[in-house]
Backbone atoms as SQL, in Angstrom:
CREATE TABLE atoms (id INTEGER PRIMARY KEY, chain TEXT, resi INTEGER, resn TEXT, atom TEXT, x REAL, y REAL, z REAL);
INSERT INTO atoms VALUES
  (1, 'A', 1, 'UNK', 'N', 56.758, 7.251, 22.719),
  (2, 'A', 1, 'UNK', 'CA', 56.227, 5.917, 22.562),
  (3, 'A', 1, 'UNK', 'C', 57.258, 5.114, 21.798),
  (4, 'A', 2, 'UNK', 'N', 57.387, 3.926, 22.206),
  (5, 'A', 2, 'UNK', 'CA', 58.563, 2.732, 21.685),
  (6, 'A', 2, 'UNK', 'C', 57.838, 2.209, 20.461),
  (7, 'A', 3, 'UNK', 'N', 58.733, 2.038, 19.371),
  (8, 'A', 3, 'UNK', 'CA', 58.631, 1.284, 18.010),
  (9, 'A', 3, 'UNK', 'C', 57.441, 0.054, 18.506),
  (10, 'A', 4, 'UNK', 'N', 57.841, -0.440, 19.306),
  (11, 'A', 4, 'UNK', 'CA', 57.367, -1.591, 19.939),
  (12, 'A', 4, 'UNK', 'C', 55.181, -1.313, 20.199),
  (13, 'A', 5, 'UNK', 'N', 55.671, -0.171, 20.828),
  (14, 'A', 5, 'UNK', 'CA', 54.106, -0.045, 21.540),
  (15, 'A', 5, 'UNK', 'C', 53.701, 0.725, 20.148),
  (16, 'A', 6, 'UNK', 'N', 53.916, 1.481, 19.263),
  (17, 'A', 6, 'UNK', 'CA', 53.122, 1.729, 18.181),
  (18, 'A', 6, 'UNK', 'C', 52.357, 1.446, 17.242),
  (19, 'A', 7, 'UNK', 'N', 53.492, -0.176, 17.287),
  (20, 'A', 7, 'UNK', 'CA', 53.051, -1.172, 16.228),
  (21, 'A', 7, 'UNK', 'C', 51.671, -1.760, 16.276),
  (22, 'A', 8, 'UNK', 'N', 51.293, -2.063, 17.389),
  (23, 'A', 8, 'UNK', 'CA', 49.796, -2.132, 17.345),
  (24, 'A', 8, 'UNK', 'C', 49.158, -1.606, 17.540),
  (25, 'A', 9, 'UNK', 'N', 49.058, -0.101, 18.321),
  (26, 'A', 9, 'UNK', 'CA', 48.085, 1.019, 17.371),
  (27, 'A', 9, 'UNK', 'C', 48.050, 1.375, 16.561),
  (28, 'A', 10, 'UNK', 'N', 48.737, 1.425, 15.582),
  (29, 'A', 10, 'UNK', 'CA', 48.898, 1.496, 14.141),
  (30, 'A', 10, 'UNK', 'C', 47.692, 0.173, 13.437),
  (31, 'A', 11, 'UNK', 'N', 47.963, -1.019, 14.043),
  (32, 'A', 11, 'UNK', 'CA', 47.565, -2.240, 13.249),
  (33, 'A', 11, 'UNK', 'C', 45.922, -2.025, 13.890),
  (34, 'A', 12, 'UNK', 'N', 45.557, -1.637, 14.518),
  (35, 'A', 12, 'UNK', 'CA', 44.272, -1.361, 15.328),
  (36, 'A', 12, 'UNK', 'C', 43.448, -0.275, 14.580),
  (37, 'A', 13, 'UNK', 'N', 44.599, 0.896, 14.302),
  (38, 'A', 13, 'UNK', 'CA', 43.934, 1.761, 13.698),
  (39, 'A', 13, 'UNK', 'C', 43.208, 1.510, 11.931),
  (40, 'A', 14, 'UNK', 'N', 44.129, 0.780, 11.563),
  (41, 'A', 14, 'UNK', 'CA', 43.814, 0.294, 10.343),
  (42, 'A', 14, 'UNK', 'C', 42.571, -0.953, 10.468),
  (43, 'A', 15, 'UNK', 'N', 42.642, -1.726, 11.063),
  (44, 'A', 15, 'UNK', 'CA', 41.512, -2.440, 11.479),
  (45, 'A', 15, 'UNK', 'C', 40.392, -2.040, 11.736),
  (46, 'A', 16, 'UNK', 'N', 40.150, -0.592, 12.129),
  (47, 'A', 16, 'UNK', 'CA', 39.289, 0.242, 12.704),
  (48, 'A', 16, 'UNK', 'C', 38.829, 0.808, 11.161),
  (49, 'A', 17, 'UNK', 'N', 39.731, 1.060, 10.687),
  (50, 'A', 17, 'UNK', 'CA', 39.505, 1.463, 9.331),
  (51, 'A', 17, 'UNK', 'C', 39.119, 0.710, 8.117),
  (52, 'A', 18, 'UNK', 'N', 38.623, -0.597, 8.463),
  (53, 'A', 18, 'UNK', 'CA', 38.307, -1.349, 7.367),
  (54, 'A', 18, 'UNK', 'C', 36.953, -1.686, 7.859),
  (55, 'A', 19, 'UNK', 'N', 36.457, -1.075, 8.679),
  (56, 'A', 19, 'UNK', 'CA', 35.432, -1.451, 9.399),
  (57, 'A', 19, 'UNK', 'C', 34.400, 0.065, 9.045),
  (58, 'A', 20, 'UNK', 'N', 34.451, 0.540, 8.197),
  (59, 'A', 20, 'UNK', 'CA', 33.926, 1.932, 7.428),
  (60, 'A', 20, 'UNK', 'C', 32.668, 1.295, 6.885),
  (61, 'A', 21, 'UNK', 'N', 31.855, 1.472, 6.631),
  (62, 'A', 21, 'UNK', 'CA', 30.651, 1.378, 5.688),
  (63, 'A', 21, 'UNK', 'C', 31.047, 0.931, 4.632),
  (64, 'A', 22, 'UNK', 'N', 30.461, 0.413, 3.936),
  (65, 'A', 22, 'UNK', 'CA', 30.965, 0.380, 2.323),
  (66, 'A', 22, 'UNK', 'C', 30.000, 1.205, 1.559),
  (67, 'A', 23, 'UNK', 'N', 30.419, 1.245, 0.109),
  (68, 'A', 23, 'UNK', 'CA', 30.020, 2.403, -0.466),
  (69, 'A', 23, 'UNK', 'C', 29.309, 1.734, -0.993),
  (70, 'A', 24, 'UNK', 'N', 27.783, 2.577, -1.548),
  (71, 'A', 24, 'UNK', 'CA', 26.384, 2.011, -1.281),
  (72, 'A', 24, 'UNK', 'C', 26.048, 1.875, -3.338),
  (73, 'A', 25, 'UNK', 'N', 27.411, 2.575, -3.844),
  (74, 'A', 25, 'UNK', 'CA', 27.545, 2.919, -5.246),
  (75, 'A', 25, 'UNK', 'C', 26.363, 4.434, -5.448),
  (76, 'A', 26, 'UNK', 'N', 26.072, 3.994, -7.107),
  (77, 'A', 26, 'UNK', 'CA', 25.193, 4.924, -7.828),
  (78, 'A', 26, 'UNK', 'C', 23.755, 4.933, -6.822),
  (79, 'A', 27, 'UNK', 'N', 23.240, 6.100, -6.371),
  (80, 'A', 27, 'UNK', 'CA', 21.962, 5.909, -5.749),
  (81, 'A', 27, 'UNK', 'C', 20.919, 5.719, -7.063),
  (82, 'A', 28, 'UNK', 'N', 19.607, 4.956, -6.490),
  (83, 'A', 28, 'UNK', 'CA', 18.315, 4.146, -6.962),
  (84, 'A', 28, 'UNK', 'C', 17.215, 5.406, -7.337),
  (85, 'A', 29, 'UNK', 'N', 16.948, 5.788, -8.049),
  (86, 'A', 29, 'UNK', 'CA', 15.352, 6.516, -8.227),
  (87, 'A', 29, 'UNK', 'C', 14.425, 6.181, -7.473),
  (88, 'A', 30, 'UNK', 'N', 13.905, 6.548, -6.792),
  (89, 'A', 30, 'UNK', 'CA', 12.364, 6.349, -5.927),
  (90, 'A', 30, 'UNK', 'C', 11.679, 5.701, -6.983),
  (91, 'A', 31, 'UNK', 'N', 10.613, 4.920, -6.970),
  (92, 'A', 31, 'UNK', 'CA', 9.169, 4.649, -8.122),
  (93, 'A', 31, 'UNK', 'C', 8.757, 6.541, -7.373),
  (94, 'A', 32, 'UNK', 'N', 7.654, 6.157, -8.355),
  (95, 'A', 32, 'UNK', 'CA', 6.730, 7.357, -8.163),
  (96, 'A', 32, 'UNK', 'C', 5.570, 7.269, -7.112),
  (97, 'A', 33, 'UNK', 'N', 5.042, 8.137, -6.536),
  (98, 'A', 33, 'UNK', 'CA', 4.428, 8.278, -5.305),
  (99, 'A', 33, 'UNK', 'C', 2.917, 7.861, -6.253),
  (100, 'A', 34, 'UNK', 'N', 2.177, 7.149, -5.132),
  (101, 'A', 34, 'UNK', 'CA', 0.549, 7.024, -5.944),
  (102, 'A', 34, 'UNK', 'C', -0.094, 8.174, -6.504),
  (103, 'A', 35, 'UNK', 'N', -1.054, 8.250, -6.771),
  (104, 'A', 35, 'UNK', 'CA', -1.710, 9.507, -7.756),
  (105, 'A', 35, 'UNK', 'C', -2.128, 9.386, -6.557),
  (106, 'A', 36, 'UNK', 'N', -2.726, 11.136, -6.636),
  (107, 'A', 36, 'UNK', 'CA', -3.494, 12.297, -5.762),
  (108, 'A', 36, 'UNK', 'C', -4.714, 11.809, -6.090),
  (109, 'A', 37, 'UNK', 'N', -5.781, 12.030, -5.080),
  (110, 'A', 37, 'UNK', 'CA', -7.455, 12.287, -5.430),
  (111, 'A', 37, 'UNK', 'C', -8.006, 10.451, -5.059),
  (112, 'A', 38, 'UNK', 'N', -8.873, 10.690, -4.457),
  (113, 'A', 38, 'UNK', 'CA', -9.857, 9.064, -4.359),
  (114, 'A', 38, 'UNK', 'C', -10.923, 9.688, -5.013),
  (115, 'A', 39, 'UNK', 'N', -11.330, 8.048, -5.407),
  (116, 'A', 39, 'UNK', 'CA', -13.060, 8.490, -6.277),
  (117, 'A', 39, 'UNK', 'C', -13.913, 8.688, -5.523),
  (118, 'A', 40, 'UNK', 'N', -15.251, 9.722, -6.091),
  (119, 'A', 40, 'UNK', 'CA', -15.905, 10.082, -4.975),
  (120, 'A', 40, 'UNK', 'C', -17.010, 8.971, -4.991),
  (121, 'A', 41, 'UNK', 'N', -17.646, 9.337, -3.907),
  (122, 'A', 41, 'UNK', 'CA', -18.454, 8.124, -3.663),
  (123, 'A', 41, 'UNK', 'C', -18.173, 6.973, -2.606),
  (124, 'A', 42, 'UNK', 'N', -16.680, 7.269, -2.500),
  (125, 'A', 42, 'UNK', 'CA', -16.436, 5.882, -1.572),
  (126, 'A', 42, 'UNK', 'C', -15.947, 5.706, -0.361),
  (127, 'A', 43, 'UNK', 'N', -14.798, 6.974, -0.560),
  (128, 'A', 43, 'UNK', 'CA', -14.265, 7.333, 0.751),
  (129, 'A', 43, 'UNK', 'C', -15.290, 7.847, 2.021),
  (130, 'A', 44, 'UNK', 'N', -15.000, 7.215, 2.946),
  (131, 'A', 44, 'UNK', 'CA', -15.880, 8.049, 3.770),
  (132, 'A', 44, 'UNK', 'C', -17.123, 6.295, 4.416),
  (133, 'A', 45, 'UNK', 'N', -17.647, 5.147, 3.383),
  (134, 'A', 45, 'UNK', 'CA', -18.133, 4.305, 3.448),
  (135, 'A', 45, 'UNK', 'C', -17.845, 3.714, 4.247),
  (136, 'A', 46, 'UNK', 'N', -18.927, 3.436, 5.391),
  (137, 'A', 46, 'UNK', 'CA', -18.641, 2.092, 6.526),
  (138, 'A', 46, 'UNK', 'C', -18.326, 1.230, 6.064),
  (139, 'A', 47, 'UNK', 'N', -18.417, 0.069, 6.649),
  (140, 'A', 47, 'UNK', 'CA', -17.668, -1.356, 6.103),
  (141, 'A', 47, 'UNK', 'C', -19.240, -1.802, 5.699),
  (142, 'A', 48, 'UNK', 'N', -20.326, -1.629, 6.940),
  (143, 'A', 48, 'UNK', 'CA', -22.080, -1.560, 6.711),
  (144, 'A', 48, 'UNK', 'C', -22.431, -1.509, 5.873),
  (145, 'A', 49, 'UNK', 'N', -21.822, 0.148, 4.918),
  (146, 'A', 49, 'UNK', 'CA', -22.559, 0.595, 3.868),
  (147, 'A', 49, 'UNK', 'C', -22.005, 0.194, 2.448),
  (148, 'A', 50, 'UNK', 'N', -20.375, -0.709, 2.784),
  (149, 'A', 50, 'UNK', 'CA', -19.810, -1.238, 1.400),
  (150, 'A', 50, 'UNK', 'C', -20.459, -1.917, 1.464),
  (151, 'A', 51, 'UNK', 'N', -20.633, -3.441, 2.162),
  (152, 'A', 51, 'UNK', 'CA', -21.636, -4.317, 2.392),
  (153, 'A', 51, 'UNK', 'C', -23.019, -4.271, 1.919),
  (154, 'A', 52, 'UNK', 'N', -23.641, -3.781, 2.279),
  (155, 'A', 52, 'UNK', 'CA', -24.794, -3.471, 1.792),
  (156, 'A', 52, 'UNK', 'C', -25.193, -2.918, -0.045),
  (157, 'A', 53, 'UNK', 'N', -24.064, -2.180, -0.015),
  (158, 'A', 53, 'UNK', 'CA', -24.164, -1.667, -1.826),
  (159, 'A', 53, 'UNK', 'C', -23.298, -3.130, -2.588),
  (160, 'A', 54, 'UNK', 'N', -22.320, -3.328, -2.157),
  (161, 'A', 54, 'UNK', 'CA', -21.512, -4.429, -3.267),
  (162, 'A', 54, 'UNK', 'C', -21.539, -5.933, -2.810),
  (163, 'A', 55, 'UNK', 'N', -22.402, -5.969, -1.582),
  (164, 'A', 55, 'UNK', 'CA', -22.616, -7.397, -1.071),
  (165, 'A', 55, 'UNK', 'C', -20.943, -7.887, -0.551),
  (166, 'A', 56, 'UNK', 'N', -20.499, -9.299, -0.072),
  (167, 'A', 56, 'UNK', 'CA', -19.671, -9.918, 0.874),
  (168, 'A', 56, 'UNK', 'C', -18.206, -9.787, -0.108),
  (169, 'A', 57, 'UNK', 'N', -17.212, -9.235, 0.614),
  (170, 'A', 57, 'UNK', 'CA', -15.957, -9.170, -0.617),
  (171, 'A', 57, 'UNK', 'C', -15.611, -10.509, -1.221),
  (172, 'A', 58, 'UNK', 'N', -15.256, -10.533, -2.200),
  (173, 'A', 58, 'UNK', 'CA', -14.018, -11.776, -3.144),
  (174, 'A', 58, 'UNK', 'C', -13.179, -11.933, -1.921),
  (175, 'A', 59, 'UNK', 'N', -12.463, -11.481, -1.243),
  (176, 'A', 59, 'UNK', 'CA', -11.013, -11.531, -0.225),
  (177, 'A', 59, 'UNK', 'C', -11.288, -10.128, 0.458),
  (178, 'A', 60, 'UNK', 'N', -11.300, -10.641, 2.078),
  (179, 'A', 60, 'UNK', 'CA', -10.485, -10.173, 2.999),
  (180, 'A', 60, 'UNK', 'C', -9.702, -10.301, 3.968),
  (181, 'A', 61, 'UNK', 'N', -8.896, -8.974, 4.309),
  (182, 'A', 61, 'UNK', 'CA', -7.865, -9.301, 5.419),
  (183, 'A', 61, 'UNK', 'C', -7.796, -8.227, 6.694),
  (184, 'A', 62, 'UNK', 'N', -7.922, -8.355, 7.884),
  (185, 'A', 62, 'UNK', 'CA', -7.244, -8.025, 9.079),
  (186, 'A', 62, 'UNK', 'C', -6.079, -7.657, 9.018),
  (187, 'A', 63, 'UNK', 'N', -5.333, -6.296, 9.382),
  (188, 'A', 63, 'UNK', 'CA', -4.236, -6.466, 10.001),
  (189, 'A', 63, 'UNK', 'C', -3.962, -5.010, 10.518),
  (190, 'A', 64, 'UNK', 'N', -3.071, -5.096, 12.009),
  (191, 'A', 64, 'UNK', 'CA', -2.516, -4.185, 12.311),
  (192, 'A', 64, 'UNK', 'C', -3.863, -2.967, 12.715),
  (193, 'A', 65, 'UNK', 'N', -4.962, -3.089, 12.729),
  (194, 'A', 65, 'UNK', 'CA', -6.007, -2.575, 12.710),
  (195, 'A', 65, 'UNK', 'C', -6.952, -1.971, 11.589),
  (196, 'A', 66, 'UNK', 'N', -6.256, -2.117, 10.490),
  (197, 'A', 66, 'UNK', 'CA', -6.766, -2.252, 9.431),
  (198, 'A', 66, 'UNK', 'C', -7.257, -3.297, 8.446),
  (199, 'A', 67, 'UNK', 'N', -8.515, -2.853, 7.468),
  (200, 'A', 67, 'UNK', 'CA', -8.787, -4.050, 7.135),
  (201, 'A', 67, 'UNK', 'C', -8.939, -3.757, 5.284),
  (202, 'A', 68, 'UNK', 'N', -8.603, -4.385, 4.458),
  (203, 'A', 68, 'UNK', 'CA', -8.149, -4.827, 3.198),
  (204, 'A', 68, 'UNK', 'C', -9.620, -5.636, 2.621),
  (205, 'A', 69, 'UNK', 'N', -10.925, -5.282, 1.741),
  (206, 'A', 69, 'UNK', 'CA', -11.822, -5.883, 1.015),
  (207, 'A', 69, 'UNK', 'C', -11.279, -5.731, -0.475),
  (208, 'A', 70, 'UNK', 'N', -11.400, -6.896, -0.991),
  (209, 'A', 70, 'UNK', 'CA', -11.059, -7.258, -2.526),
  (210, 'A', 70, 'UNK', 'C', -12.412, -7.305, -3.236),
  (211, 'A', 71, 'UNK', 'N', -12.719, -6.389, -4.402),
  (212, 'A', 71, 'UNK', 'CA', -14.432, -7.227, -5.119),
  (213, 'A', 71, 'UNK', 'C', -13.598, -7.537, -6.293),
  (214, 'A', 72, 'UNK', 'N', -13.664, -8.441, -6.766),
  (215, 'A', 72, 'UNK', 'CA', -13.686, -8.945, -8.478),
  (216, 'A', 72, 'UNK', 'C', -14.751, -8.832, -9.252),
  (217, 'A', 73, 'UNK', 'N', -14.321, -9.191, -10.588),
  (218, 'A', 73, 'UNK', 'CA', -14.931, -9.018, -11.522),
  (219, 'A', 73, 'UNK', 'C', -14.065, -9.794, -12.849),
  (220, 'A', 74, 'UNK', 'N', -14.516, -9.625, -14.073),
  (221, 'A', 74, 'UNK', 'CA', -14.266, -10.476, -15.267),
  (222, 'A', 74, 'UNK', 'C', -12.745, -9.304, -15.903),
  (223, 'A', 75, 'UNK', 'N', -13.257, -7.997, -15.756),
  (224, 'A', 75, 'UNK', 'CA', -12.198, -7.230, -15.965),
  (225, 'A', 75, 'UNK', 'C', -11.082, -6.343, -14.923),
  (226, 'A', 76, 'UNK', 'N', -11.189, -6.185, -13.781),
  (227, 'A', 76, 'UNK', 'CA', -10.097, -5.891, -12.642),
  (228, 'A', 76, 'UNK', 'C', -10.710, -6.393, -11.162),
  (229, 'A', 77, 'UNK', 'N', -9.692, -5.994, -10.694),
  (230, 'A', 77, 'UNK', 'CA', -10.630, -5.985, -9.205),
  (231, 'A', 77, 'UNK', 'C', -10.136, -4.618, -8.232),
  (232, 'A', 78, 'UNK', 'N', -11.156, -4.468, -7.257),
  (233, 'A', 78, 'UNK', 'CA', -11.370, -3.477, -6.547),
  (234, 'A', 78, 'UNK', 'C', -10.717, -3.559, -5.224),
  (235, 'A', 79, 'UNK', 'N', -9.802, -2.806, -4.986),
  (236, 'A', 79, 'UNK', 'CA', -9.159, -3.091, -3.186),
  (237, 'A', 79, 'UNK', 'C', -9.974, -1.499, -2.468),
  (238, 'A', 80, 'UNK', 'N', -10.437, -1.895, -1.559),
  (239, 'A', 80, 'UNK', 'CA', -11.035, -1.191, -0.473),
  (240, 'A', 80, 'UNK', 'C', -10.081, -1.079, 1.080),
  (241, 'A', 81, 'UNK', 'N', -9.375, 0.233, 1.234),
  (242, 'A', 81, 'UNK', 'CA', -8.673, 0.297, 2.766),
  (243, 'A', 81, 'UNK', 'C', -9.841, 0.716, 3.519),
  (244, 'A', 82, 'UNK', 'N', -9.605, 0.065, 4.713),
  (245, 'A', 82, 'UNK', 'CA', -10.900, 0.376, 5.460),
  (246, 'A', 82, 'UNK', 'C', -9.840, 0.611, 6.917),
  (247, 'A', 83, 'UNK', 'N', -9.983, 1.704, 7.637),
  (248, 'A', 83, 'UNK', 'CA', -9.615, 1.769, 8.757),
  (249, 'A', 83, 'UNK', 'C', -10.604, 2.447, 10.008),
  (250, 'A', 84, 'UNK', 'N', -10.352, 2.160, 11.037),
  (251, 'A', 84, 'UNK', 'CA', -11.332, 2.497, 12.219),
  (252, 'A', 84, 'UNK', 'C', -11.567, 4.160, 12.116),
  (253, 'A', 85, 'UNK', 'N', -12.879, 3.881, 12.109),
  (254, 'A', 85, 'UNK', 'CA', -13.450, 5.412, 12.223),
  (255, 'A', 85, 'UNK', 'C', -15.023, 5.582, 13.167),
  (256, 'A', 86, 'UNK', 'N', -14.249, 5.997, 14.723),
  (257, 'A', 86, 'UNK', 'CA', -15.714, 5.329, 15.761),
  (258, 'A', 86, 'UNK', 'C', -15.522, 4.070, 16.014),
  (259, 'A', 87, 'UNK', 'N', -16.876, 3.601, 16.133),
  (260, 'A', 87, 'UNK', 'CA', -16.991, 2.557, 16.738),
  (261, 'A', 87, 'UNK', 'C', -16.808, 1.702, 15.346),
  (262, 'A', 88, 'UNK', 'N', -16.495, 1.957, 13.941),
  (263, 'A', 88, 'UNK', 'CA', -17.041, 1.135, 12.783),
  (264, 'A', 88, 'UNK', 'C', -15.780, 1.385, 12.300),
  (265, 'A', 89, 'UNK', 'N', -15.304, 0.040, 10.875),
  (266, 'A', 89, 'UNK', 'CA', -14.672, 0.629, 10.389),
  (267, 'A', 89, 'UNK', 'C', -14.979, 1.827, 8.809),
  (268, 'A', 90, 'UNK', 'N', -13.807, 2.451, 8.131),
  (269, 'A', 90, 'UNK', 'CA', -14.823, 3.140, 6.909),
  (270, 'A', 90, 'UNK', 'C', -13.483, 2.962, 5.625),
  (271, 'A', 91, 'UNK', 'N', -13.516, 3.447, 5.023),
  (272, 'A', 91, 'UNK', 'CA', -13.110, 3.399, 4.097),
  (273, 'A', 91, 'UNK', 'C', -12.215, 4.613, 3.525),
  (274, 'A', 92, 'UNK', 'N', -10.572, 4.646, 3.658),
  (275, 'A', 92, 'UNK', 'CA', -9.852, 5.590, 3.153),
  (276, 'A', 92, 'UNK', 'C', -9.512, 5.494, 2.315),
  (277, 'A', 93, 'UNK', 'N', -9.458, 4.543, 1.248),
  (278, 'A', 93, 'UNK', 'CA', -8.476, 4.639, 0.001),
  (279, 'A', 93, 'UNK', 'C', -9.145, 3.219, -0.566),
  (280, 'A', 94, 'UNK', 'N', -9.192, 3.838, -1.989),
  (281, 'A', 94, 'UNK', 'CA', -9.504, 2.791, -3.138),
  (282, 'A', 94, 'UNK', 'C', -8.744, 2.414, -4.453),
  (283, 'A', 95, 'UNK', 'N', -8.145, 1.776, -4.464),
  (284, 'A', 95, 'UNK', 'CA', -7.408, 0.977, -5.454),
  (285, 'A', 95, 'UNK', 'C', -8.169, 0.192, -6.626),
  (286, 'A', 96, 'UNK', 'N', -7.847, -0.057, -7.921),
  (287, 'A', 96, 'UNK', 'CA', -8.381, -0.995, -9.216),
  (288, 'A', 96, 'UNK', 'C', -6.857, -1.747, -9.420),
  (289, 'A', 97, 'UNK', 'N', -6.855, -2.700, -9.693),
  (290, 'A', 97, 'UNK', 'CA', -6.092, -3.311, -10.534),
  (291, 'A', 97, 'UNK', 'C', -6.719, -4.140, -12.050),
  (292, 'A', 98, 'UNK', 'N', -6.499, -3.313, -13.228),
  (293, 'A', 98, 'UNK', 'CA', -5.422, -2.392, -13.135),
  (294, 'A', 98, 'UNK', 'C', -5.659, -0.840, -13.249),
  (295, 'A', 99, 'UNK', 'N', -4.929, 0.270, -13.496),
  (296, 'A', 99, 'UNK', 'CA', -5.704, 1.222, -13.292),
  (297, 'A', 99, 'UNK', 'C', -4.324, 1.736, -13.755),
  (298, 'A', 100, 'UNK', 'N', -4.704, 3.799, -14.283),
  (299, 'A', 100, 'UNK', 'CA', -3.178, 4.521, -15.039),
  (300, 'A', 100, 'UNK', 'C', -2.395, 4.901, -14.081),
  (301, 'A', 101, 'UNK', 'N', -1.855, 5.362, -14.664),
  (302, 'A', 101, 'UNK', 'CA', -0.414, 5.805, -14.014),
  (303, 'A', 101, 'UNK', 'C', -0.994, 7.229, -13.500),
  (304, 'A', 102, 'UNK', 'N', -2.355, 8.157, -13.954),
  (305, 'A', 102, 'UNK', 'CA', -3.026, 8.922, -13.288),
  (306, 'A', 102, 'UNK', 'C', -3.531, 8.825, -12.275),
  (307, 'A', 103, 'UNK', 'N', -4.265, 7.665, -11.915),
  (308, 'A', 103, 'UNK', 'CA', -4.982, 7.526, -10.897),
  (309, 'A', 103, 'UNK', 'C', -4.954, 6.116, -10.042),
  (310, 'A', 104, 'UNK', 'N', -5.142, 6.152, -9.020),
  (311, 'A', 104, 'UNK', 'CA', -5.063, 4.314, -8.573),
  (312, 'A', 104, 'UNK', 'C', -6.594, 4.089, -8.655),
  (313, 'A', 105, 'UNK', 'N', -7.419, 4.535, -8.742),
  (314, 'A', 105, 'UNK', 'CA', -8.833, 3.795, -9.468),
  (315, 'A', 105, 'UNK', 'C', -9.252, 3.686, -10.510),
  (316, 'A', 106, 'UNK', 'N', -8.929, 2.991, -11.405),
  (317, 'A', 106, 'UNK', 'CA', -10.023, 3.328, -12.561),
  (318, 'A', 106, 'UNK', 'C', -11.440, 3.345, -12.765),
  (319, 'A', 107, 'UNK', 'N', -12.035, 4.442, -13.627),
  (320, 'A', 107, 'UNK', 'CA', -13.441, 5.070, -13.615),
  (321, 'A', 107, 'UNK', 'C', -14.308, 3.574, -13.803),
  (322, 'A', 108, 'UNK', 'N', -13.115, 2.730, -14.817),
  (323, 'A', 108, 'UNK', 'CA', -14.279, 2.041, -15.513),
  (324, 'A', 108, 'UNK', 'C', -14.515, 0.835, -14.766),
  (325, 'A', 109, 'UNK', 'N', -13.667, 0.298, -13.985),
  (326, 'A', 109, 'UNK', 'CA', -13.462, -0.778, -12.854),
  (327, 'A', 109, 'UNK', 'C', -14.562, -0.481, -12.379),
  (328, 'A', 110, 'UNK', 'N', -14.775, 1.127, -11.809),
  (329, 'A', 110, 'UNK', 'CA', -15.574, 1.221, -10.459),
  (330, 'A', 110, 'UNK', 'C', -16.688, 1.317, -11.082),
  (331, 'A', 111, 'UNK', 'N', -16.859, 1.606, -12.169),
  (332, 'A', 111, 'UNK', 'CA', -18.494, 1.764, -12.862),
  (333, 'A', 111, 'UNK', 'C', -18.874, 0.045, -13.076),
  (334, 'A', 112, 'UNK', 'N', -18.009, -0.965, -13.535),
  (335, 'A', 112, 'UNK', 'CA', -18.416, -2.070, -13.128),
  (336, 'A', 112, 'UNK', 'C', -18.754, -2.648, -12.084),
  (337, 'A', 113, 'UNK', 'N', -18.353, -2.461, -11.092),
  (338, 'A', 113, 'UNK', 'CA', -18.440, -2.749, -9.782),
  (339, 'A', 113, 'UNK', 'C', -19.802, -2.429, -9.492),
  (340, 'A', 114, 'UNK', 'N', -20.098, -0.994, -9.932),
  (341, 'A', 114, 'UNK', 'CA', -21.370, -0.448, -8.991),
  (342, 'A', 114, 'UNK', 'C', -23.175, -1.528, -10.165),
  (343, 'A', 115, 'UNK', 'N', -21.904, -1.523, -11.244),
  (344, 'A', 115, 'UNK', 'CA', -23.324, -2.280, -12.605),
  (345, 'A', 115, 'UNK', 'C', -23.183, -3.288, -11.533),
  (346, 'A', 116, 'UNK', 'N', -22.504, -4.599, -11.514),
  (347, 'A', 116, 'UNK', 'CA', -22.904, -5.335, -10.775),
  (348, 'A', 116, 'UNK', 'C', -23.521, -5.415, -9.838),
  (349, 'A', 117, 'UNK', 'N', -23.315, -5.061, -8.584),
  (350, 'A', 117, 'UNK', 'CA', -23.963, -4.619, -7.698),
  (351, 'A', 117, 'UNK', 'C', -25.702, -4.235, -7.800),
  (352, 'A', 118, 'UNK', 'N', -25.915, -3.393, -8.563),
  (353, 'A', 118, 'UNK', 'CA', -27.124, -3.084, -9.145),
  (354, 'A', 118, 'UNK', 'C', -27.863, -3.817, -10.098),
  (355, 'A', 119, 'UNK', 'N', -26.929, -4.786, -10.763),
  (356, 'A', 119, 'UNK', 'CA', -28.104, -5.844, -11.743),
  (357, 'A', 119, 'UNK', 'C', -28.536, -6.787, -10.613),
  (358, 'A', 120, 'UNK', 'N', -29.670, -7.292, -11.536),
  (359, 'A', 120, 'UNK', 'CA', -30.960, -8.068, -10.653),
  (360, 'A', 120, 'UNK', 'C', -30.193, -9.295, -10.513),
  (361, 'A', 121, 'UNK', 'N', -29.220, -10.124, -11.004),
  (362, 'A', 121, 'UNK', 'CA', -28.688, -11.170, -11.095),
  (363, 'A', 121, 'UNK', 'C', -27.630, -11.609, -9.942),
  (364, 'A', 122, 'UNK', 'N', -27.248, -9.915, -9.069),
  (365, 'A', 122, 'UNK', 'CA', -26.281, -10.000, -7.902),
  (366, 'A', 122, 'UNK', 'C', -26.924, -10.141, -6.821);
C-alpha cells in the first residue's frame, strides 16, 4: 500500500476511534428496593369493596391498565394499586405517605384511614 492510500485509513481509523463511548465515570448506588410485606387486610380488595369500606378516593388515576386511588387525611395519605383481577379491578399494593424506611405502609396511617371510615361523621 502507497504512503498516499494509507493516509486516510489511518485518519478514518482514528475517527472511528473517537467515536468510543465515553466513560460513564464512578458508578451510582441503586436507592434501596421498597420494603417486603403489604398490610393485611387490603391486598386482595376489589375496587367495590375499597369503595364501600373508605367511600370515593381524594384522587384518582387510569393508566396503562392500572388504576392509582389516593385517601387523605389531616396526617398522611393512602395510595391504593389496583390492577385487573377478572372481570374487576383489586388491589396489589399499598403505600402511606409518609411511612419508614421498614415498610411502605404505615400501621398508623392505615388505622386512621379505617377510624375514619368507621366514624358516624364519614
Amino acid at each position: 500500500m502507497t504512503r498516499a492510500a494509507t493516509l486516510p485509513v489511518l485518519l478514518g481509523l482514528l475517527l472511528l476511534g473517537a467515536c468510543g463511548s465515553p466513560s460513564l465515570g464512578p458508578s451510582q448506588a441503586l436507592p434501596p428496593p421498597p420494603p417486603q410485606g403489604e398490610p393485611s387486610g387490603f391486598v386482595g380488595m376489589t375496587g367495590t369493596q375499597l369503595r364501600a369500606s373508605f367511600g370515593a378516593p381524594s384522587f384518582s388515576r387510569r393508566e396503562n391498565g392500572s388504576e392509582l386511588w389516593r385517601y387523605d387525611n389531616a396526617r398522611c395519605r393512602t395510595f391504593f394499586f389496583l390492577y385487573p383481577v377478572g372481570r374487576e379491578m383489586g388491589v396489589r399494593h399499598v403505600e402511606t405517605v409518609p411511612h419508614s424506611a421498614a415498610e411502605a405502609a404505615d400501621p398508623n396511617c392505615l388505622a386512621a384511614l379505617r377510624a375514619k371510615s368507621t366514624s358516624p361523621s364519614s
